[in-house]
N, C-alpha and C positions, 0 to 999 in steps of 0.2 A: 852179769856181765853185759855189756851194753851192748851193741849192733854197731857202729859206727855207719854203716851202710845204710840202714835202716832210718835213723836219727836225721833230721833237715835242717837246717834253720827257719828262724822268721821268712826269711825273705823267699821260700822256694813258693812253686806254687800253690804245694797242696796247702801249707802254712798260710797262705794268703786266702784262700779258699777258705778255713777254719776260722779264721778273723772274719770273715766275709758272714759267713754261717752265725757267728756270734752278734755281728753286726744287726743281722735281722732279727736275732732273738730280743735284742737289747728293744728295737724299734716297735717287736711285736708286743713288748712288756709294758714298755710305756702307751701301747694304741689299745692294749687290753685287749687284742686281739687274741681269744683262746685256741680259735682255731688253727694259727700259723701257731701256736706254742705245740699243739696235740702236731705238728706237724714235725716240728722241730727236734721235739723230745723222743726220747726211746719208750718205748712200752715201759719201762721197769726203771726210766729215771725217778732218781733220789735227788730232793734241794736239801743244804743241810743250810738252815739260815744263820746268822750272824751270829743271834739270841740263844742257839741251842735246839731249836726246833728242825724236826727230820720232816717230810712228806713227799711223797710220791707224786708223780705226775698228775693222777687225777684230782687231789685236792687242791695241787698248788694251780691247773689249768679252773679247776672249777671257782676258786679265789680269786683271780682273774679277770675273768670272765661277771662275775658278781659284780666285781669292785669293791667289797665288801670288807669296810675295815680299815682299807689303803687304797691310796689312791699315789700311783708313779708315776713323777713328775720327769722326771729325767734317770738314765742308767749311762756312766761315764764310764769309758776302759783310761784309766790315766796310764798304764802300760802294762805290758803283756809278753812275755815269752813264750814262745809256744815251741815244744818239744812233741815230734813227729815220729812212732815205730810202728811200719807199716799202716794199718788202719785205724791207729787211735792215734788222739793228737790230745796231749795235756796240754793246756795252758795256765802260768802261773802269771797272776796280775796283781795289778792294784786299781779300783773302783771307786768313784762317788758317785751315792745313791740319793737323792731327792725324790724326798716322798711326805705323802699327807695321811695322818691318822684321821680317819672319820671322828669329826667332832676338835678335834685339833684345832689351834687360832691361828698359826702358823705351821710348815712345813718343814720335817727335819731333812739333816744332811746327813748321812752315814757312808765315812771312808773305811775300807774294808781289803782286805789281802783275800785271793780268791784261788782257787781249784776248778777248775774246769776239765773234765774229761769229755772228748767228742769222738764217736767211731764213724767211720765210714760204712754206709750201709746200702744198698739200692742204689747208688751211684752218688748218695746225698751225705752230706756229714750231719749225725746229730747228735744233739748232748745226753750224755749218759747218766752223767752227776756233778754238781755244782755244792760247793762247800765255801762258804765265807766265814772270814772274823774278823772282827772290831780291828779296825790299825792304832797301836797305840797311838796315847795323844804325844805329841813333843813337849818336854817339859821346859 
């Protein structure tokens, strides 16, 4: 049963906050910046990728960090709801992802339906777990 008390909309402020928090992770993904990711992320965050693949914080901050493999051109929220109970905030989106495979001639595009869990922790919001998949194509 739901909270209705507990529950926010987009527009409150903690929700604005957790967009906010998202915002930087997105900028820190594309700057390959590890260290604001290790900052970001929870000790025991899970990425679950589009493809099927699961990894933890430290491989996915340690890929990263590399650049090994990919290289992130850009990280698009095209929309977002974000659902608020108490100190964790889901958000349900849609994303386009611009990125380059090392060795690649051109760079792909991949639009994606997204899972975002983020707690409040230490005063700061960070993500727990991030789950993507493919959006279909429109036929």
């Amino acid at each position: 049963m739901e909270d209705s008390k507990q529950a926010q909309p987009v527009g409150s402020d903690a929700a604005s906050a957790v967009l906010h928090a998202d915002d930087l992770r997105r900028a820190a993904t594309v700057r390959h910046d590890a260290d604001a990711l290790v900052e970001i992320f929870t000790d025991d965050f899970i990425y679950t990728h589009a493809n099927g693949m699961r990894e933890g914080r430290a491989s996915y901050v340690d890929r990263i960090r590399s650049g090994d493999g990919i290289r992130y051109i850009a990280l698009d929220r095209l929309d977002a709801a974000v659902r608020l109970f108490g100190d964790v905030a889901i958000i349900d989106g849609e994303a386009a992802m611009r990125f380059q495979f090392a060795g690649a001639a051109k760079p792909g595009l991949l639009e994606s339906l997204y899972t975002a869990v983020w707690v409040h922790r230490s005063g700061a919001w960070r993500m727990a777990s991030y789950a993507s998949t493919a959006k279909p194509k429109a036929n």
